[in-house]
C-alpha positions as CSV (number, residue, x, y, z in Angstrom):
1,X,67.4,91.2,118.1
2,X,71.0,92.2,118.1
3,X,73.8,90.0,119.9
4,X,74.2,93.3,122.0
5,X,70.4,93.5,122.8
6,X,68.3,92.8,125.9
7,X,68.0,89.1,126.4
8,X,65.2,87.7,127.9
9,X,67.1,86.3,131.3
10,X,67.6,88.2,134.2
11,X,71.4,89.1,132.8
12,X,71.2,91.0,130.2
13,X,74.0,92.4,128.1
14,X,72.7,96.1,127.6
15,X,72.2,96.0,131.1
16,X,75.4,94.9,132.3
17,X,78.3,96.9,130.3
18,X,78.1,100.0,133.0
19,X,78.4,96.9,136.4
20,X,80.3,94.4,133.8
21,X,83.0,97.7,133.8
22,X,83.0,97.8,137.6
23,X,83.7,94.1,137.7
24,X,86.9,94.3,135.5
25,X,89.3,95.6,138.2
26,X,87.8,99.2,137.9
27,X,88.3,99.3,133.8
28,X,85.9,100.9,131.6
29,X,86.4,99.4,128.3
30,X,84.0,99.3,126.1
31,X,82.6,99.0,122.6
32,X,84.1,101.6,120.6
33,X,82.3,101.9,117.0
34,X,80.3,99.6,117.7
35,X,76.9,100.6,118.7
36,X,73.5,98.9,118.8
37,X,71.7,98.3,115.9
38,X,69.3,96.6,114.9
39,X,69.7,93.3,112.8
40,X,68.1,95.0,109.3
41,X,71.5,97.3,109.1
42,X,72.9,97.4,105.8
43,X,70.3,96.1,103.9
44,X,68.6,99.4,102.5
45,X,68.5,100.1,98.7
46,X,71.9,101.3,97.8
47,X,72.2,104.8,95.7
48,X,72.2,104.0,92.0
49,X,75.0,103.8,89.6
50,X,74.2,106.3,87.0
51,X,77.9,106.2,84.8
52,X,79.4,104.0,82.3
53,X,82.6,103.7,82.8
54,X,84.1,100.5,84.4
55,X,86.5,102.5,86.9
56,X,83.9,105.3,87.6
57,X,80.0,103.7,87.6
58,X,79.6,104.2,91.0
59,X,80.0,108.0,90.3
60,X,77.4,108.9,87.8
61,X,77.0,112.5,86.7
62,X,75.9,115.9,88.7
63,X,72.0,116.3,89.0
64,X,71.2,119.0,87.2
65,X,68.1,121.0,89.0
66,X,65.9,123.6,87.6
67,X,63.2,123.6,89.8
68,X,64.0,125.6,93.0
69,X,60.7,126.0,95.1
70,X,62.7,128.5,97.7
71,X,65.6,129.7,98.6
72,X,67.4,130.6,101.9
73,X,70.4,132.0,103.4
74,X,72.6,131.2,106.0
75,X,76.3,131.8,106.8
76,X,77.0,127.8,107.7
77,X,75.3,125.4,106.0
78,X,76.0,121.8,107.6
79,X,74.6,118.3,105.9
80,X,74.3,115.9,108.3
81,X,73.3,115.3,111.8
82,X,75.6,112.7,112.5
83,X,78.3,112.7,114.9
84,X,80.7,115.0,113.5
85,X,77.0,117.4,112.0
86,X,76.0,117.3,115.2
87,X,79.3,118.2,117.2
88,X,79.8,121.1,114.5
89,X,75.8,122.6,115.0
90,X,76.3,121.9,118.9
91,X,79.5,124.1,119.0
92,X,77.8,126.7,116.2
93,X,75.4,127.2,118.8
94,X,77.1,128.1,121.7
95,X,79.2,130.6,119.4
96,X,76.5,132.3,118.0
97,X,77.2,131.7,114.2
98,X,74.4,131.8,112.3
99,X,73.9,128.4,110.6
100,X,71.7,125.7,109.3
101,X,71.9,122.1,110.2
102,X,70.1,119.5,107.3
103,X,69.5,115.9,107.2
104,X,68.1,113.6,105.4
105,X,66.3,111.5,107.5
106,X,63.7,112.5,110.6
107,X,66.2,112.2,113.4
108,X,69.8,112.8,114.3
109,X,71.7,110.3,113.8
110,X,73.4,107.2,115.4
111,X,75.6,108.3,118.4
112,X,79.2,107.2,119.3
113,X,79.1,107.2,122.9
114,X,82.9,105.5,123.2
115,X,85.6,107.9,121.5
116,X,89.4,109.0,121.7
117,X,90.8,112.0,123.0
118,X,94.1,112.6,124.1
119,X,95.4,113.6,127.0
120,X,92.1,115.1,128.8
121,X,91.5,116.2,132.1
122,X,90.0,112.8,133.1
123,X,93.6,111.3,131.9
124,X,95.2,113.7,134.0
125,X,93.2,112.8,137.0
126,X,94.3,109.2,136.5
127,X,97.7,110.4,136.2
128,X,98.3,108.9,132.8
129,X,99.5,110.6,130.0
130,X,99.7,110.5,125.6
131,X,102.7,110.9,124.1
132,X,101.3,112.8,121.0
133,X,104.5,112.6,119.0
134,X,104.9,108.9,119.2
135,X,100.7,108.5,118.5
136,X,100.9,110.7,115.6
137,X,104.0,108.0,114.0
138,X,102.3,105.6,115.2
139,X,99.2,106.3,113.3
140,X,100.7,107.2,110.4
141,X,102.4,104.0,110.6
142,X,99.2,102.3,110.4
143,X,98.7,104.3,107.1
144,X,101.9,103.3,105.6
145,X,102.3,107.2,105.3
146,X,99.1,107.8,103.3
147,X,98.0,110.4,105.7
148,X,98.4,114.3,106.1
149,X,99.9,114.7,109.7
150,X,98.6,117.9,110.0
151,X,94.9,116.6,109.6
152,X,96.0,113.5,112.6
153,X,97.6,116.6,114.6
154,X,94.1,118.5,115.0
155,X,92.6,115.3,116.5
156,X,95.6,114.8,119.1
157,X,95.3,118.6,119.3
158,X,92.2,119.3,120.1
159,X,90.2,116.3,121.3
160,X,90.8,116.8,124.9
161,X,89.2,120.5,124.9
162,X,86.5,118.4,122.6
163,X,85.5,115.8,125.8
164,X,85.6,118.7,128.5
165,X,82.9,120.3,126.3
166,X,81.0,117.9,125.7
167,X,81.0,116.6,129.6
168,X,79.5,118.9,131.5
169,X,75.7,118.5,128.7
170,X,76.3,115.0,129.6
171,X,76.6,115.2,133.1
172,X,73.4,117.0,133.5
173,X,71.8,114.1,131.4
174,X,73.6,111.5,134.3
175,X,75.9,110.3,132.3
176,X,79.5,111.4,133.9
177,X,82.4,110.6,131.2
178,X,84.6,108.3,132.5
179,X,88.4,107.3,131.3
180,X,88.7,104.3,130.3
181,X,92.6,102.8,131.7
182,X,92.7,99.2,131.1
183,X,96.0,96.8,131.9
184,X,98.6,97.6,130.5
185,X,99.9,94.3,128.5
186,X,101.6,93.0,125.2
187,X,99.6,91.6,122.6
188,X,99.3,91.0,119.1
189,X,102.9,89.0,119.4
190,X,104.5,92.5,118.3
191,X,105.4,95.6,119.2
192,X,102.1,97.7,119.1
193,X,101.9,101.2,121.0
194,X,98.3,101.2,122.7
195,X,97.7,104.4,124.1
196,X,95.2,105.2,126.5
197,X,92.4,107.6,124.8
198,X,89.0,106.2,125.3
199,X,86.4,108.1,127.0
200,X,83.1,107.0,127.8
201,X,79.5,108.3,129.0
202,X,78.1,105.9,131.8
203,X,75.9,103.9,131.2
204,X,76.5,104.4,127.1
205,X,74.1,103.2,124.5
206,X,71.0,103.9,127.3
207,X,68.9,107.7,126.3
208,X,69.6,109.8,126.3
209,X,72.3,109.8,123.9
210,X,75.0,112.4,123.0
211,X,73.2,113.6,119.8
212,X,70.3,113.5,121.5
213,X,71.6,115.6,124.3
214,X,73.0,117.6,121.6
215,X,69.7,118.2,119.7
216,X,68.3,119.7,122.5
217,X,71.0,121.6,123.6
218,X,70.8,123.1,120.0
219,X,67.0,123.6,119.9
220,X,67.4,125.4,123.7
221,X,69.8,128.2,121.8
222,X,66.9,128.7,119.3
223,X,68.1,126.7,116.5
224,X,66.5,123.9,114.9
225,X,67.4,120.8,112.2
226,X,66.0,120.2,108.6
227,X,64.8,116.9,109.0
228,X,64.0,115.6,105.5
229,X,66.3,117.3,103.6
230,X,68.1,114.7,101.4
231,X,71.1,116.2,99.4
232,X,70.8,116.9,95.7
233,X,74.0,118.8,94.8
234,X,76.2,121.1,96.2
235,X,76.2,124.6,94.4
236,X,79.2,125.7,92.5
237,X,79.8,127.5,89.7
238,X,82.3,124.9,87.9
239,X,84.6,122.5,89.1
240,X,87.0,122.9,91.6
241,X,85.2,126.4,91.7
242,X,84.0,128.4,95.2
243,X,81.0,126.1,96.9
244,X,78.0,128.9,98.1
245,X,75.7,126.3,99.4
246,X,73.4,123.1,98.2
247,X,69.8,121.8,97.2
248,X,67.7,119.7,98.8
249,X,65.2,117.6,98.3
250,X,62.3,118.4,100.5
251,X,58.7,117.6,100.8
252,X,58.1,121.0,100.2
253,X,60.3,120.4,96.6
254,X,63.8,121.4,95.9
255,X,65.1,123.9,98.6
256,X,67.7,126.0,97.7
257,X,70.2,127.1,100.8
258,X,73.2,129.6,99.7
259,X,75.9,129.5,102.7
260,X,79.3,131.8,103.0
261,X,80.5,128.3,104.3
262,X,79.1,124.2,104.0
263,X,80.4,121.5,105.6
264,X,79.9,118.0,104.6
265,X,79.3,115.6,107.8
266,X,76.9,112.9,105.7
267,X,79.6,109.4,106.4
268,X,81.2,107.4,104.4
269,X,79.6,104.6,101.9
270,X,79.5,101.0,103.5
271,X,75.4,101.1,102.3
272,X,76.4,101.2,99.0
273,X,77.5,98.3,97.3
274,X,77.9,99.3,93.9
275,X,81.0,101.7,95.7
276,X,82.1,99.1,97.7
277,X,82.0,97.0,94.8
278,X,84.0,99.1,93.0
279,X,86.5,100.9,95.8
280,X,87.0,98.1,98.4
281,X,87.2,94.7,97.0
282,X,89.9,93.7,99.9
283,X,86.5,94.0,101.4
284,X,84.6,92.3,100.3
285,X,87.0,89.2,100.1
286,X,86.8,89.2,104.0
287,X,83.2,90.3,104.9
288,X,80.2,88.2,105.7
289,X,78.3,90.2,107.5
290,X,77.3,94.3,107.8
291,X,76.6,97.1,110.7
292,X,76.9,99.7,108.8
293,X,74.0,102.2,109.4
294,X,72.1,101.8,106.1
295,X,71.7,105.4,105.0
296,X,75.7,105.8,104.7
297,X,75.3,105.6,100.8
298,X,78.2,107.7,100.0
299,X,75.9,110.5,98.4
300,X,78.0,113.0,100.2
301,X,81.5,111.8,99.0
302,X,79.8,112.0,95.2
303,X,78.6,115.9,96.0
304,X,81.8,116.3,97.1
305,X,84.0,115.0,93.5
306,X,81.3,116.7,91.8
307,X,82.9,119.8,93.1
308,X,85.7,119.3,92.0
309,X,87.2,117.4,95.3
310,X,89.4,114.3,94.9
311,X,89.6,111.0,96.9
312,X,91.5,109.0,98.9
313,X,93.5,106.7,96.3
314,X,93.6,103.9,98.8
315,X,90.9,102.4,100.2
316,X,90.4,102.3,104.0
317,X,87.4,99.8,105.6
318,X,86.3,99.7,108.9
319,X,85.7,96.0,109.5
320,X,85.4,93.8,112.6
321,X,86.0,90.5,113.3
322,X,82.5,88.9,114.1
323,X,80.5,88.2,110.9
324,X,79.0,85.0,112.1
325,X,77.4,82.9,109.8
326,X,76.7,78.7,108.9
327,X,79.0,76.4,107.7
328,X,80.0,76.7,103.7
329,X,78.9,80.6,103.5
330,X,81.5,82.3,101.9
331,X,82.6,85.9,102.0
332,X,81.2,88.4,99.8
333,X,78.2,90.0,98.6
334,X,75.2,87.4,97.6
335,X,73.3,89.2,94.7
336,X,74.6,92.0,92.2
337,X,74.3,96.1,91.8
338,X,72.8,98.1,93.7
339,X,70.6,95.5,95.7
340,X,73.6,93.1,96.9
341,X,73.9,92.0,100.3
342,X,76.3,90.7,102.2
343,X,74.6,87.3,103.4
344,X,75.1,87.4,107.6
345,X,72.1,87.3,109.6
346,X,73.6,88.8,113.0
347,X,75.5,91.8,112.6
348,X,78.1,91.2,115.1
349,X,78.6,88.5,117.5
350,X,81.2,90.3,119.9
351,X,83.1,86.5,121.3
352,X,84.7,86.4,117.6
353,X,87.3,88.9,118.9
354,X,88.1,86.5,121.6
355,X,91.8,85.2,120.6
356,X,90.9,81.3,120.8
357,X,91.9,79.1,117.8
358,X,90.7,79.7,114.8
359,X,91.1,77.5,112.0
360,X,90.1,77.2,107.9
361,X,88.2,75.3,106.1
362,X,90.9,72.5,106.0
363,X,90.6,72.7,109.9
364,X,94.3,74.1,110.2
365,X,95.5,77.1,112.1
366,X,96.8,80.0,109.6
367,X,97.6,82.9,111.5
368,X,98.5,84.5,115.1
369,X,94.4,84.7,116.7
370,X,95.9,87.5,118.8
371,X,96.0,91.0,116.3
372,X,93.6,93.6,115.3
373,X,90.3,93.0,114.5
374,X,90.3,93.9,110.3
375,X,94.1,92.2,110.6
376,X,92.4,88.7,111.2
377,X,89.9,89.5,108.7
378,X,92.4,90.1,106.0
379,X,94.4,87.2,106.9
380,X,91.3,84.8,105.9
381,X,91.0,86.5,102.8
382,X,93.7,84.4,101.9
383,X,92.2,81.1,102.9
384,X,88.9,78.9,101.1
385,X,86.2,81.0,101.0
386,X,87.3,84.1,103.1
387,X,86.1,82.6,106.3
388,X,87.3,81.0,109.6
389,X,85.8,78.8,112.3
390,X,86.5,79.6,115.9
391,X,86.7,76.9,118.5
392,X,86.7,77.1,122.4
393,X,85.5,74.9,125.3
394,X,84.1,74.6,128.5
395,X,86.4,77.1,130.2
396,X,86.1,80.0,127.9
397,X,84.9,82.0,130.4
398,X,88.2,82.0,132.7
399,X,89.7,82.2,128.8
400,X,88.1,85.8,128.3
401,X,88.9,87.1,131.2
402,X,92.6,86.1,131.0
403,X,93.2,87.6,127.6
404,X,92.3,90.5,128.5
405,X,91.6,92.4,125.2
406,X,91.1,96.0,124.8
407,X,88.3,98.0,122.9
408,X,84.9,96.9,122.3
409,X,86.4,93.1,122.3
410,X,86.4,93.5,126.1
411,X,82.6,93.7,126.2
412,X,83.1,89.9,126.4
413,X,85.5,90.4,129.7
414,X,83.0,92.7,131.1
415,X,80.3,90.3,130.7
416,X,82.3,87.5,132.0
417,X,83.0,89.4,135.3
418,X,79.6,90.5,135.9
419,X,79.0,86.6,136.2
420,X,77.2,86.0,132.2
421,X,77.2,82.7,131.5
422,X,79.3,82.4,128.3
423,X,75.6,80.7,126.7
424,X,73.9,83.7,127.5
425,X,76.6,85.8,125.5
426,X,76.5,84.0,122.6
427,X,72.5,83.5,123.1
428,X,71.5,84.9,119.6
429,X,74.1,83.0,117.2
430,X,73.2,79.7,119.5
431,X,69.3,80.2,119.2
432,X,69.8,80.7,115.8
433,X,71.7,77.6,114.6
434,X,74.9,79.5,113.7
435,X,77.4,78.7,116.6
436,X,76.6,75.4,117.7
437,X,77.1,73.3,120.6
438,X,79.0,69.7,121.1
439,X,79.6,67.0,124.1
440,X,83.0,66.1,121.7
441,X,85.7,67.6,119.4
442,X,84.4,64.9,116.8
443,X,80.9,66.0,117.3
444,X,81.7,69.6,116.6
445,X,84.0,68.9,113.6
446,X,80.9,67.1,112.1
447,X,78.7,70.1,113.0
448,X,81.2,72.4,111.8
449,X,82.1,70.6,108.6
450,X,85.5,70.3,109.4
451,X,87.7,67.4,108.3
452,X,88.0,65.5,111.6
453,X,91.3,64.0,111.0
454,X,93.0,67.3,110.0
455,X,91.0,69.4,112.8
456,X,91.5,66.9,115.8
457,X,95.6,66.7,114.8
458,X,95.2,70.7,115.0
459,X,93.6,71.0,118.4
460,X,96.1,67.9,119.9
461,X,99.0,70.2,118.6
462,X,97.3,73.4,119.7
463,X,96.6,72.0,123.5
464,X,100.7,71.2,123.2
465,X,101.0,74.7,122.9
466,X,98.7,75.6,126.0
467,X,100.5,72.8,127.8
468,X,104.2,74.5,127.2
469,X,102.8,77.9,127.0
470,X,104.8,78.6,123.6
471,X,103.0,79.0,120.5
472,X,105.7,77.5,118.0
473,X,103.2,78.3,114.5
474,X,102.8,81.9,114.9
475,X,103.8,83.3,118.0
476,X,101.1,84.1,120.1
477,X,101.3,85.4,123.7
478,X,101.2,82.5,125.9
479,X,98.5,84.1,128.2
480,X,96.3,84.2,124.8
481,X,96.6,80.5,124.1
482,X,93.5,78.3,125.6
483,X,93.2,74.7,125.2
484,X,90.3,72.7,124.4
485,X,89.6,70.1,126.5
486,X,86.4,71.0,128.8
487,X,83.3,70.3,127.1
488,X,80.9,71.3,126.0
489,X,82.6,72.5,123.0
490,X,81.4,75.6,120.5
491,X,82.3,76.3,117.3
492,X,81.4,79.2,115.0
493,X,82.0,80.2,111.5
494,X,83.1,83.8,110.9
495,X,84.1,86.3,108.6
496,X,84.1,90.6,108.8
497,X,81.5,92.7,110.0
498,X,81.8,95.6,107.4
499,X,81.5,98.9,109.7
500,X,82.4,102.0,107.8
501,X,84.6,103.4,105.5
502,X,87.2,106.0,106.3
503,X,88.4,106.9,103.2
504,X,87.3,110.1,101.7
505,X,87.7,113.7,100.3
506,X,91.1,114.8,101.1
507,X,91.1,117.6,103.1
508,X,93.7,120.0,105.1
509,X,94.1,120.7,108.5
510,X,91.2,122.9,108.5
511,X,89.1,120.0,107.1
512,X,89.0,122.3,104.1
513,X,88.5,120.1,100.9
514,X,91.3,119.9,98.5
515,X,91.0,119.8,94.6
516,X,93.3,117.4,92.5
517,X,96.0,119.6,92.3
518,X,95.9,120.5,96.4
519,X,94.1,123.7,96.2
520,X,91.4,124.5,98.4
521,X,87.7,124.5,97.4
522,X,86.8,127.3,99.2
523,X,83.6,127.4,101.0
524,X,83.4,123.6,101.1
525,X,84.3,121.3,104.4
526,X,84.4,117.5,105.3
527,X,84.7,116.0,108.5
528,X,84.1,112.2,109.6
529,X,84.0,109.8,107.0
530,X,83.2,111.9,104.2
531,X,86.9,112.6,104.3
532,X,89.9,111.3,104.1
533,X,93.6,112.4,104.7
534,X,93.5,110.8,107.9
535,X,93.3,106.5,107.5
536,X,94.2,104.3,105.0
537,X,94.2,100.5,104.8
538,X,92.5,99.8,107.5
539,X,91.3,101.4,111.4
540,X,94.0,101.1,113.6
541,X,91.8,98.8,116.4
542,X,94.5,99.2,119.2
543,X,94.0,103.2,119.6
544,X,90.5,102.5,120.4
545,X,88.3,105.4,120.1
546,X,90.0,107.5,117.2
547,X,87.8,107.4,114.6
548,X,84.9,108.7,116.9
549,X,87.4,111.2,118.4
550,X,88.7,112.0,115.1
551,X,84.8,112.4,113.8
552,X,83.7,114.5,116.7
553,X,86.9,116.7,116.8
554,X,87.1,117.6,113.0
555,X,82.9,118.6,113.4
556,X,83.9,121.2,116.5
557,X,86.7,122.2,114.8
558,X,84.7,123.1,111.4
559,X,82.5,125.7,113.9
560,X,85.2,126.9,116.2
561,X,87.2,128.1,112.9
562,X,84.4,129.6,111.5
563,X,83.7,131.5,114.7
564,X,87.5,133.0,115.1
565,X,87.7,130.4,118.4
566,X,90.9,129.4,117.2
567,X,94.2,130.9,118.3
């Protein structure tokens, strides 16, 4: 069971996010890219390493195939019934283009059902509105300029049209989309612009889902998806040369499919850790623990280079905050090649993106508690063993609710207004020995194999703080500090939850992919996190929703272009 699952009290946490978001002064905030799974994610075989060179293994060569069992035609081929497949069949539907939608496994694919969009009708009603020039700096701030505006600019663009057609489909399922306005409020001891652009369908997570709403609204237009179609190689003459299709592997054999047009939508390539290995060792310095989906091997991306596409230099990981796992486990992956793993048991525990103090392994504070979720994670890279133990207390309920964080973080506040006790949120690390429980400080330091001298001179100095409301190590907002003082008392070790990745094959505006000299491929797309263009160095947390909104935009634009439903 998940630490987002169905508990086995009367409160439940599944249950609750739809009334937990009623409770919360009327907010909506939810748990953007951050879906349930269940507790095996990640831990699939990851896609071999068929090359030789140190800075390319995880590459390996094009497949060569000879042994094509049929062929078919179509004029837009799509691989991948994920969100950004699924939002470019949907919309290739209701245009009439004549397509074909393939996947590898024998179902769509995990649904977002939190994502940003700017400035939509549902913002409007609220009265609140985006200031797109100011989002697109902003986010290209987060990217220290390794970005193509023009790729951000579709996404602020076009997101909004995006929602209102997805709403009405979801509204005959009975799940209205909703806007999601929380307080407004300073945080992360900065400056940070945190627009308002999340949209959610009530209650989310609960069937039927978006994609599966989708898949039938696809099926009712007379279309269907390949299930079982795992991509071999994408057809081209040379590289760099004009993309007419791709082969699959079937259990019918290889299938040929020639398109005028293919877009890649297959993710990006958190499930393989030879890739990661090689592309995202930041990473790996900071993650414990995994939620990716385990088919996102990065196949796609490698069809794509074989092309002739090029990559996103930098790399850009999706990572969260709550890798939970016992005392003296260190970051990284535990095992080598293509059957590593990274060595967390619970794939998120949502309280570790609760601002309380956090210290190392020396039981000292290192950094302001109160930033993004991948900036924490980063900042421990720096300390003994990647990790950092969170500490609260008896009150951390009142805590929660007072700091107020934004995105999926605020699953906690929901929880805490809908009356959860704070045991019953952190249920499945307690049950399972990870975060522990303690009637003293000097209890839990021994529990948490902290040095108690060092650790109890921290939290005497870090109630100070609480007591003058001025953090004087790193500069926290005062309304974020808690002190520790009420037991029981709970500690947890944590490190990253490895997500997704977001960097990918570059693409232009049109999600067209670009060969290393900026030319277009023609024929070949990427949209989600096959591509790149868009992120780098990290997922900017506190414009919750934009990688979904991005993903799902780029898939409808892919189909609207194709269709000549552009002006």
């Amino acid at each position: 069971m998940d630490s987002m699952d169905t508990t086995k009290s009367g409160l439940t946490r599944r249950g609750f996010i739809g009334l937990g978001a009623l409770a919360a002064a009327g907010s909506v905030v939810g748990l953007a890219g951050c879906s349930p799974q269940d507790d095996s994610a990640g831990k699939a075989d990851a896609a071999p390493s068929n090359g030789a060179q140190p800075a390319t293994d995880w590459l390996g060569a094009e497949p060569e195939v000879t042994d094509i069992a049929s062929t078919e035609e179509t004029d837009f081929l799509i691989i991948g019934a994920g969100t950004a497949g699924m939002c470019a069949a949907g919309s290739a539907a209701d245009l009439g283009l004549d397509f074909i939608l393939c996947e590898k496994n024998d179902s769509v694919q995990e649904t977002r059902e939190y994502l940003g969009a700017v400035n939509s009708m549902y913002a409007e009603q609220a009265g609140y509105e985006v200031d797109k020039a100011k989002l697109l700096n902003e986010l290209t701030r987060y990217a220290s300029g390794k970005c193509d505006q023009d790729v951000i600019k579709v996404w602020i663009d076009e997101s909004a049209e995006m929602i209102e057609w997805f709403a009405p489909m979801m509204e005959a399922a009975g799940k209205p989309t909703v806007f999601d306005m929380p307080p407004e409020h300073p945080t992360g001891g900065t400056d940070y612009y945190l627009p308002y652009l999340q949209h959610v369908y009530l209650t989310p997570y609960t069937p039927p889902m978006r994609n599966d709403i989708l898949a039938e609204h696809i099926k009712s237009l007379g279309n269907e998806i390949r299930y079982k179609h795992e991509l071999v190689k994408l057809v081209h003459e040379g590289e760099g040369s004009k993309v007419t299709g791709a082969i699959f592997n079937t259990p019918d054999g290889n299938v040929q499919i020639n398109a005028k047009n293919t877009l890649l939508a297959t993710g990006g390539y958190a499930a393989n850790p030879v890739m990661m290995s090689a592309l995202q060792p930041a990473a790996l310095e900071c993650c414990t623990a995994s939620s990716y989906a385990p088919n996102t091997d990065g196949y796609g991306l490698k069809a794509g280079l074989w092309a002739g596409g090029v990559k996103d230099t930098d790399p850009a990981p999706m990572i969260f905050d709550r890798g939970a796992v016992e005392p003296g486990v260190d970051c990284g992956y535990v095992g080598e090649g293509e059957k590593a793993m990274l060595p967390g048991t619970i794939f998120q525990e949502n309280v570790g993106s609760q601002p309380f103090m956090k210290v190392n392994r020396n039981g000292k504070r290192f950094v302001n508690e109160s930033m993004p979720y991948d900036f924490m994670c980063f900042a421990a890279s720096y300390q003994p063993g990647g990790v950092w133990c969170q500490v609260f207390d008896g009150n951390a309920s009142e805590d929660i609710l007072r700091f107020s964080t934004v995105g999926c973080s605020a699953f906690a506040n929901q929880m805490m207004a809908a009356g959860m006790p704070i045991d019953e949120f952190c249920k499945v690390a307690l049950e399972a020995g990870v975060m522990v429980k303690a009637d003293t400080l000097e209890e839990l330091a021994e529990k948490m194999q902290l040095p108690k001298e060092e650790f109890l001179a921290q939290v005497d100095e870090y109630n100070e703080m609480f007591d003058n409301q001025v953090d004087t190590q790193f500069g926290k907002e005062a309304y974020r500090l808690s002190e520790l003082r009420t037991p029981p008392f709970y500690g947890c070790w944590f490190g990253g939850s490895l997500l997704t990745t977001l960097d990918g094959l570059r693409i232009n505006k049109d999600c067209q992919v670009l060969d290393k000299d900026g030319g277009v491929i023609e024929g070949l797309y990427a949209a989600g996190d096959v591509s790149g263009s868009f992120f780098s160095g990290n997922y900017p947390e506190y414009i919750v929703g934009c990688a979904s909104g991005r993903t799902s935009t780029q898939g409808r634009h892919v189909a609207r272009l194709l269709a000549g439903d552009l002006s």
